[in-house]
C-alpha positions as CSV (number, residue, x, y, z in Angstrom):
1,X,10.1,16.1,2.5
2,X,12.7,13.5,1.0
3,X,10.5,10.3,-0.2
4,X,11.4,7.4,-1.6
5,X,9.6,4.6,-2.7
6,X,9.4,1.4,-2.2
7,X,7.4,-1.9,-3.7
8,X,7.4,-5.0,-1.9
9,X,7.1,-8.0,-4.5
10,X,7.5,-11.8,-4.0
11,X,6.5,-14.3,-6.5
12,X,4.8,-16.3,-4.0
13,X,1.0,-15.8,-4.1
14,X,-1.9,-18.6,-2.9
15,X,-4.3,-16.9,-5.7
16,X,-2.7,-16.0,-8.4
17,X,0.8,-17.9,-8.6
18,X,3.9,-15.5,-10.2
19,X,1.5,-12.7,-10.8
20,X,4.5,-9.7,-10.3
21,X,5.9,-11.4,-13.2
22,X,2.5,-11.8,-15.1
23,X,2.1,-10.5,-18.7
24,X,0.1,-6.8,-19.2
25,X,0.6,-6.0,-22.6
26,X,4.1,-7.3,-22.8
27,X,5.3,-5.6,-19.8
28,X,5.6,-8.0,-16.4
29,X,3.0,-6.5,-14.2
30,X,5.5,-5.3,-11.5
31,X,7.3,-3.0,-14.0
32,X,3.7,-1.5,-15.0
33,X,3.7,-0.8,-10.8
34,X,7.6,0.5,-11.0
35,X,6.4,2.5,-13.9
36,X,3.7,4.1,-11.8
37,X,6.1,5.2,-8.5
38,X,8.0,6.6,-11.4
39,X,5.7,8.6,-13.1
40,X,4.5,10.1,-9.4
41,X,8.0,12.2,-9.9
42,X,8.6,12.0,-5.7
43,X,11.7,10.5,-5.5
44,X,13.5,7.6,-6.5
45,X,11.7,4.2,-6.6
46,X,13.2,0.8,-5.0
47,X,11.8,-2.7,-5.9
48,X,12.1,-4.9,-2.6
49,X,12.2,-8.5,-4.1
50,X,11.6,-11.8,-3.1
51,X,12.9,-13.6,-5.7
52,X,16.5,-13.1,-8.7
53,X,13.5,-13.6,-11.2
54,X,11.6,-10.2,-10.1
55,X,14.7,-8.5,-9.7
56,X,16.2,-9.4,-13.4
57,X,12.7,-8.1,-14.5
58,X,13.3,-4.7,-12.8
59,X,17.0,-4.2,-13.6
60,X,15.9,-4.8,-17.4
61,X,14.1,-2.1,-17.5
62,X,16.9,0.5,-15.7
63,X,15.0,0.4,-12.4
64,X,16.6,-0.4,-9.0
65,X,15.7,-3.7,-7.4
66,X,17.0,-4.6,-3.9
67,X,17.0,-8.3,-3.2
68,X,15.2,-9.2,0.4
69,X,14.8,-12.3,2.3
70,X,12.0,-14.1,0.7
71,X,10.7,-15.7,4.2
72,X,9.7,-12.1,4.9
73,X,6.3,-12.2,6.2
74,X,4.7,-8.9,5.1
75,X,5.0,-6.4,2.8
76,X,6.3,-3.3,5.6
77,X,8.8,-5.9,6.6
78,X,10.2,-6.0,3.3
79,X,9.8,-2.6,2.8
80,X,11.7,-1.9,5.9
81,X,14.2,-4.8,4.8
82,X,15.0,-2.8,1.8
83,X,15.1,0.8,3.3
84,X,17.9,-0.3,5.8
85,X,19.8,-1.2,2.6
86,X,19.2,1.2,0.4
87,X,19.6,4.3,2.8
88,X,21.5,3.5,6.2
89,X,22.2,7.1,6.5
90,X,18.8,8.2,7.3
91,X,18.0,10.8,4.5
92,X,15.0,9.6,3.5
93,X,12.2,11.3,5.7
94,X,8.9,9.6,4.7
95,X,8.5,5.6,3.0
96,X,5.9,5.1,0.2
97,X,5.0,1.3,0.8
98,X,3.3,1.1,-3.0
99,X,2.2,-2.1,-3.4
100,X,2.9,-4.6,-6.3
101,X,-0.1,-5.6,-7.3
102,X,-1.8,-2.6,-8.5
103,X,-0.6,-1.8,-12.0
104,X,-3.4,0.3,-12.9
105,X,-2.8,2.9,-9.6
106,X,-2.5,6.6,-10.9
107,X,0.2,8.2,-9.9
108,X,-1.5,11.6,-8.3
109,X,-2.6,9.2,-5.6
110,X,0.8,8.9,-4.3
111,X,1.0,12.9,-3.6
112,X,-2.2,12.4,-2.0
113,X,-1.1,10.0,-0.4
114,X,2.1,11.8,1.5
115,X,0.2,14.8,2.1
116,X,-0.8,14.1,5.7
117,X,2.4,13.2,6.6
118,X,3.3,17.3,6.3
119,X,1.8,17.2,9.8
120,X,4.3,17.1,12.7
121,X,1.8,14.3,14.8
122,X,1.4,12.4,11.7
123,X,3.0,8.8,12.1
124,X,1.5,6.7,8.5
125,X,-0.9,7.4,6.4
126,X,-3.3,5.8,3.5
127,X,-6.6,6.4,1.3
128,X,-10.2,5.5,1.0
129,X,-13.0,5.3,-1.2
130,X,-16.4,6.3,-0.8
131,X,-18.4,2.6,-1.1
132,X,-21.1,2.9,-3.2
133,X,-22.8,-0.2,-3.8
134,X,-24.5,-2.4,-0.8
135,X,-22.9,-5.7,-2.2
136,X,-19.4,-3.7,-1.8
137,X,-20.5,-2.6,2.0
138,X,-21.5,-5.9,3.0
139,X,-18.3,-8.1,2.0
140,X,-15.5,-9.6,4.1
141,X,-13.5,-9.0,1.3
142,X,-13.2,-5.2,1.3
143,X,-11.5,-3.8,4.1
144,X,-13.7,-0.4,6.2
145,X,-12.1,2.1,8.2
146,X,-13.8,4.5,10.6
147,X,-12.5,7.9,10.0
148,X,-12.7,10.6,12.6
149,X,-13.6,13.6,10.1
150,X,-15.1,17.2,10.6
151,X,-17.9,17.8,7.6
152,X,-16.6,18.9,4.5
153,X,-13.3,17.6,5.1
154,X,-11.4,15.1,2.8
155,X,-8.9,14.3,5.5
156,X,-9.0,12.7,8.9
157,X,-7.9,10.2,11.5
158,X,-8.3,6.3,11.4
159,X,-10.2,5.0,14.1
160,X,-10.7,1.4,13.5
161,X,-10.3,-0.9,10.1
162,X,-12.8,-4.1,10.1
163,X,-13.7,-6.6,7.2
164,X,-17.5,-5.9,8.8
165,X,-19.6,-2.8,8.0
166,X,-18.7,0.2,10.1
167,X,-19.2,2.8,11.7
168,X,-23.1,2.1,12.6
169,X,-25.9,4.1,11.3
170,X,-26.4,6.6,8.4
171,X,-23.7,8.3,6.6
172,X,-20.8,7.4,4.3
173,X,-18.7,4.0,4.8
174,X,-15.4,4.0,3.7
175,X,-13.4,0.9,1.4
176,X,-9.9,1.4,2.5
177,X,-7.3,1.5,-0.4
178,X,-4.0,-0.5,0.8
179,X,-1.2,2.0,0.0
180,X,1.0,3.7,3.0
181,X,3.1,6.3,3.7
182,X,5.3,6.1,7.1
183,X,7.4,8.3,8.3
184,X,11.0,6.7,8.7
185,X,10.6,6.8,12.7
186,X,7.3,5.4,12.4
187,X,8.3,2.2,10.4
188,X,11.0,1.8,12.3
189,X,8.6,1.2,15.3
190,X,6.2,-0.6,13.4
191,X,8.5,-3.2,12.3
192,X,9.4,-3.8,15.7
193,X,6.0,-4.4,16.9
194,X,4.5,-7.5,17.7
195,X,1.0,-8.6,16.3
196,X,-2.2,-7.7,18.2
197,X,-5.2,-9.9,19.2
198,X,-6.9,-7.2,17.0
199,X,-4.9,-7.6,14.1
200,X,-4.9,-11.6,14.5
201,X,-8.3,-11.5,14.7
202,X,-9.2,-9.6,11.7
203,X,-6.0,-10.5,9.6
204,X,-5.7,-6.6,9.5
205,X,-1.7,-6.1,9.6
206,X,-3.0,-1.8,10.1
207,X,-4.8,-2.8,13.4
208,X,-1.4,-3.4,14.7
209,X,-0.3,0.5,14.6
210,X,-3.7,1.6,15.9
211,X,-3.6,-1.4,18.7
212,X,0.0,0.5,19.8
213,X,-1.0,4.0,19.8
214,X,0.2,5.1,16.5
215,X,-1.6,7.5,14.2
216,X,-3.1,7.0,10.6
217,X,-4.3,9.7,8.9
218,X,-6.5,8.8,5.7
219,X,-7.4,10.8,2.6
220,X,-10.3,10.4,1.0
221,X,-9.8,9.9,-2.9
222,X,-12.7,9.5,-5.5
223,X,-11.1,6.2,-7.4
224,X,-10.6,2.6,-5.6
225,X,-7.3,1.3,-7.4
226,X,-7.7,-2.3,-9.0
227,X,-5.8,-4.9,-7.2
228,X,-4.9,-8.1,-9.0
229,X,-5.6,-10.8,-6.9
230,X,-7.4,-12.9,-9.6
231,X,-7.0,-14.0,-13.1
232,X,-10.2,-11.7,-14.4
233,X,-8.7,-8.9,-12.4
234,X,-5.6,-9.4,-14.6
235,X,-7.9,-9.0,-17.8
236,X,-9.2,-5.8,-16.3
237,X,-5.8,-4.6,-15.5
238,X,-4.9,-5.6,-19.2
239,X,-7.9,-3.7,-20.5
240,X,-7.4,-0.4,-18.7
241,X,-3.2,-0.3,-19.8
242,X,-3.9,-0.7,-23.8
């Protein structure tokens, strides 16, 4: 397959104001992220920016930045945004959307990641984690996903994502890990889509692909990236990179 990937990055963030440019041991945190496409050796790696500033921070470095509209509403959109610059033609087969805020991701999850997508009825796909703790099953802040998979297995189909606990009764629950693969037809679609009453209703921008009939496959991996949403999340991040 012909990949490329792509990380969506605006400086606008209600939590943590300019984090893509924040500070990780000298190195602006989205060029720790551009780092990481890179060292996942799949194919070149485009930075879909929001703002000159992220973009000068990028092209520093000898990495490809492609400047998007910054009233862009989501990450795919952006991610589309910069595809339909970067490669009118049509070579590239299948979209990593990696996103910017996870400096610390390893790199083997990205071929992980794509492997589904090797399926001919595969549309997108993305990861999860085994939740271990109660506290971690119980909040609103971690995403689940019900995953249709046969015993044994480390790959299957999205059923459902929710913020509450699911499915019910005993057995594994899974934290989903917000990284997606698409193939090019399939984000195509997606970014024509409208929202869902779904989606809306659990601010789940996935439900929307489920909610229209698409398919997500999910692989299960045994490590539940660190995204930086918060200051003490950016001392973690800063701890794990020395």
């Amino acid at each position: 397959m012909d990949i490329v990937t792509i990380i969506p990055s605006r400086l606008a963030s209600s939590r943590l104001p300019n984090k893509a440019l924040a500070d990780i041991n000298g190195v602006p945190m989205i060029v720790q992220v551009w780092r990481r496409g890179m060292e996942a050796n799949l194919g070149p790696v485009f930075v879909a920016c929001g703002d000159k500033a992220i973009a000068d921070a990028i092209r520093a470095v000898g990495g490809e930045a492609v400047m998007t509209d910054p009233r862009l509403n989501s990450g795919s959109d952006r991610v589309f945004a910069a595809l339909d610059a970067v490669d009118p033609g049509g070579k590239y087969e299948v979209v990593i959307n990696l996103q910017g805020d996870m400096p610390t991701a390893d790199p083997a999850m990205l071929t992980t990641l794509v492997e589904p997508l090797r399926h001919p009825g595969a549309e997108v796909a993305t990861l999860a984690s085994v939740i271990a703790s109660p506290a971690e099953r119980l909040a609103d802040s971690v995403v689940k996903v019900a995953v249709s998979m046969p015993p044994g297995c480390k790959t299957g189909r999205a059923v459902y994502f929710s913020r509450n606990t699911i499915p019910w009764g005993a057995g594994e629950h899974y934290h989903h890990i917000g990284l997606y693969a698409y193939k090019r037809g399939a984000l195509t679609r997606f970014s024509q889509l409208p929202p869902g009453p779904l989606e809306q209703r659990e601010k789940l921008e996935q439900l929307r692909a489920l909610e229209h009939g698409m398919r997500i496959d999910i692989s299960i991996i045994d490590v539940n990236p660190l995204g930086v949403d918060t200051l003490d999340d950016l001392d973690m991040a800063r701890r794990l990179l020395l």
